[in-house]
N, C-alpha and C positions, 0 to 999 in steps of 0.2 A: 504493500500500500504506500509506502513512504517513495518508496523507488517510482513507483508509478507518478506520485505527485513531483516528486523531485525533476524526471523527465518530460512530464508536462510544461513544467515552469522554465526548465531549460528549451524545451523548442520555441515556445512563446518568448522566450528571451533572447532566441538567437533569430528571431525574424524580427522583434522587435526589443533593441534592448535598453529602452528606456522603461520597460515593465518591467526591468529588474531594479529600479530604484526602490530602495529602502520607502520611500512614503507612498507609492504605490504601491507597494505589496502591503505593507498596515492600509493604506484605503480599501484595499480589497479585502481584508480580513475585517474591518467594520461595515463593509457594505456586506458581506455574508455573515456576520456574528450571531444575527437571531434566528438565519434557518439554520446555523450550522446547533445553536440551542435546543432547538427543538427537535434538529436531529436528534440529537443528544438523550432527549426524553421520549421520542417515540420508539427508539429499541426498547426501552419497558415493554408497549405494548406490541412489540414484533416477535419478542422473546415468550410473548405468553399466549402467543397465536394470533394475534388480533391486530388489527389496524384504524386509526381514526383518520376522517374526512375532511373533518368539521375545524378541526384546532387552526387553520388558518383564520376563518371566521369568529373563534373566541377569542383571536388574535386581537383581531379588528373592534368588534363589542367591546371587549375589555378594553382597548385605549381610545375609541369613543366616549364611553363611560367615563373614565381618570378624565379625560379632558373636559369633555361638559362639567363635570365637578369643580375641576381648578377654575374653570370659566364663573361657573355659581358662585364663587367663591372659597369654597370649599379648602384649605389647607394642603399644600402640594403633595404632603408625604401619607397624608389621612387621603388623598384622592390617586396615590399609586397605591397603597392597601386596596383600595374599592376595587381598582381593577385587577390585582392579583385576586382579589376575593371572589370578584363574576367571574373570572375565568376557573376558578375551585370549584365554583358552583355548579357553571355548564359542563365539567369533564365529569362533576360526579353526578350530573344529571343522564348525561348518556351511558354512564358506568351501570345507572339503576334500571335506565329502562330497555339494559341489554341484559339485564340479571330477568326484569321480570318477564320481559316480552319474550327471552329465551331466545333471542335472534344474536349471529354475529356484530360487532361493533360496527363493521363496514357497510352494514345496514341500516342501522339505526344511526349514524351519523351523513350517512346519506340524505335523511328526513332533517335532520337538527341544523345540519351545515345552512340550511336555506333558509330554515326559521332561525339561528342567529342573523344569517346577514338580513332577513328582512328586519329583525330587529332595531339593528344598526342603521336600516335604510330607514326606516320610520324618525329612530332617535336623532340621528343628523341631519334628516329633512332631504335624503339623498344627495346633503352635500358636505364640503369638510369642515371638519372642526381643526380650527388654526386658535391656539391659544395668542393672543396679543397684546395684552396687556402685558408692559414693562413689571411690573409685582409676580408676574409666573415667569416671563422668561428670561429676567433677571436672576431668579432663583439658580440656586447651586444645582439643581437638580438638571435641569436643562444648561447650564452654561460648560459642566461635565461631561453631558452625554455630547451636547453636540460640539463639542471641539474647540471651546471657548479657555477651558483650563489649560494652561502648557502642563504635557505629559508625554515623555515621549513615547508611550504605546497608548492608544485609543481606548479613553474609560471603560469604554464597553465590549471593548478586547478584552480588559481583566476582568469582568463584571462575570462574562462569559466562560472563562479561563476555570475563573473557582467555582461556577456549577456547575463545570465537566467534572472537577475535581469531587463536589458533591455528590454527581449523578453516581460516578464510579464505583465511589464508596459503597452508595446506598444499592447498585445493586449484585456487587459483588462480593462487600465484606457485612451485611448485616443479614438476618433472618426474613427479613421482608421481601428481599432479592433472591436467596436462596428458594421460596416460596414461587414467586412467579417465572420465575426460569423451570421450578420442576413443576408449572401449570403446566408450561409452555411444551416442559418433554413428553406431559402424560398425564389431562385433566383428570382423569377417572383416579388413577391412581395415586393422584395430587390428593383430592376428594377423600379417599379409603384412608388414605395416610391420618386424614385429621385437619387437613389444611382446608381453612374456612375460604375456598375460591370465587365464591359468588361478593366476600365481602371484598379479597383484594383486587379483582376483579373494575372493585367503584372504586376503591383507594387508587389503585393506578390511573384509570380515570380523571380523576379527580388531580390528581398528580401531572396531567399531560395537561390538563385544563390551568391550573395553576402557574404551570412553567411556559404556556401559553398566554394567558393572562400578564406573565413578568413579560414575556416578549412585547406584548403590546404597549407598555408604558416603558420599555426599553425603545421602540421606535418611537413614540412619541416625542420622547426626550430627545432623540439621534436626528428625527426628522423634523422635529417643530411643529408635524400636522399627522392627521392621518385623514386619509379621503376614501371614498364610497367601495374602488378597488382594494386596498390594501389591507393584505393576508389571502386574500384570494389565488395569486398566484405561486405561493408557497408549498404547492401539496408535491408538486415537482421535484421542485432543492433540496426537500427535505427526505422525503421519502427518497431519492435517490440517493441521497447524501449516507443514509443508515442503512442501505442494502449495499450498497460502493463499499461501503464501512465493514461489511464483512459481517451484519446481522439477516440470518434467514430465516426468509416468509414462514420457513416451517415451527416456526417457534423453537424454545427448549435452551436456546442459546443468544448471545447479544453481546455489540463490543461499542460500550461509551465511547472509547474514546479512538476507537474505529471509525463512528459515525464524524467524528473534526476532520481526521485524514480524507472522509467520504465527503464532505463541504466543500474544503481547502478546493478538491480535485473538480468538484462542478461548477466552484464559481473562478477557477482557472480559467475552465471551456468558458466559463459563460462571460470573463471578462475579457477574457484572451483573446476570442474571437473578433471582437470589439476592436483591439490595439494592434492584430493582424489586419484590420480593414476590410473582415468578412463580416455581411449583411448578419444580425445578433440571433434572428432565425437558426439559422447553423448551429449555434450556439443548444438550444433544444432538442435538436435532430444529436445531434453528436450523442448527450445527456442521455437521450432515450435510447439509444444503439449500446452508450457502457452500463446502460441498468440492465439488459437485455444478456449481453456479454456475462456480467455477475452473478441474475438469477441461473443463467445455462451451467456455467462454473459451480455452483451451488447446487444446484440438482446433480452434474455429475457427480460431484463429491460424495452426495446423502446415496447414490444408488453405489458406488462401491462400498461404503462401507457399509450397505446393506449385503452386497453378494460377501464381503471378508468374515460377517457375521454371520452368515449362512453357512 
């Protein structure tokens, strides 16, 4: 994976080798920081069989929300709580009604992904919410994110940095992780073991909603605005970003910090193509051909070591 990225960045750097300057490559690492996040946090739910739709659009709700808040007046850091809080709400909203409905998540986010963005579409009046008042965007909170602090790595580079480090933890070295990974390998006899799967199930949920929710008032702050599209076209970057990463559809298994090197490598293509002076289309097409390439690679793998255990 590293190799892969590494010769990526060198071909894009030897057609073009002003993409190897130091602050273009931090631009590029803040311009993908929140899907490479959420890559980060959808291997949970890839490790445990399942996938969400919708978390773009809780994306979106939730830094709608934060902003019309800060706009009411509402206190900056009490109005980024609110939106990490809607975004807890709608991931353990579709955690429940995939517990009760008994349908996959990729169905029942199917339904919810529309009903948050009409939400959104109603709340904003189908238009953007630009915080403007000097008292918000004076605030440390935005003079931070959006590149107003001298630092020489981008606030939300490191912001990002240590919930990888989080993610990691949580699902590799504690019980909670150990739990969704042996969902992932074998829900029945997840189930028989003792392991309450319907409740971690919403907890993960809830958790993808959350870290979804952090991303929307991370862009808030990065962008200054969020408007009617935004989150929307995320299901792409990120979901490619954590199969690229070396997490498979088949559940049982999952690599946090896979899914960054799986980021790093799509928003290469996606900016690279850009600095080569190929129409950014390409940029998608490419994207879709190494998701393609990864899940084939992954299937071959899962069918030998099915014929070696035979």
């Amino acid at each position: 994976m590293v190799i892969a990225l590494v010769v990526l960045i060198g071909i894009v750097g030897a057609l073009r080798p002003t993409f190897l300057k130091p602050v273009n490559l931090l631009n590029l690492g803040a311009s993908y920081a929140i899907a490479a996040l959420l890559a980060g946090c959808i291997v949970f739910l890839l490790s445990m069989g399942e996938i969400d739709l919708s978390f773009g659009w809780i994306l979106n709700l939730s830094a709608v929300l934060a902003g019309l808040s800060m706009i009411a007046g509402v206190p900056i850091w009490i109005s980024v709580v609110i939106g990490i809080t809607a975004g807890a709400v709608m991931g353990a909203l579709n955690g429940l009604l995939t517990v009760v409905m008994r349908l996959p998540l990729i169905i029942i986010t199917l339904g919810t992904a529309s009903v948050f963005q009409g939400i959104s579409l109603i709340s904003n009046k189908s238009g953007s919410v630009v915080p403007t008042d000097k008292k918000i965007t004076g605030h440390s909170f935005f003079r931070a994110l959006g590149g107003e602090i001298d630092s020489p790595v981008p606030i939300i580079l490191i912001i990002v940095v240590i919930a990888f480090f989080i993610l990691h933890l949580t699902l590799h070295k504690t019980r909670f992780g150990y739990r969704i990974l042996a969902i992932g390998s074998n829900p029945e006899a997840a189930r028989l073991a003792g392991i309450p799967t319907k409740k971690i199930k919403i907890q993960v949920c809830a958790l993808m909603g959350a870290v979804s929710g952090l991303g929307g008032v991370l862009f808030l702050g990065f962008r200054g605005a969020v408007d009617p599209s935004t989150g929307g076209q995320m299901l792409l970057p990120v979901v490619a970003a954590a199969i690229i990463g070396g997490t498979p559809l088949s559940g049982g298994a999952g690599t946090v910090w896979g899914s960054l090197y799986g980021a790093m490598i799509v928003g290469v293509i996606g900016v690279g193509v850009v600095f080569i002076g190929i129409n950014a289309v390409w940029g998608t097409l490419v994207t879709g051909l190494v998701i393609l390439f990864a899940i084939g690679v992954d299937q071959i793998v899962r069918v030998r070591k099915k014929r070696i255990n035979q």
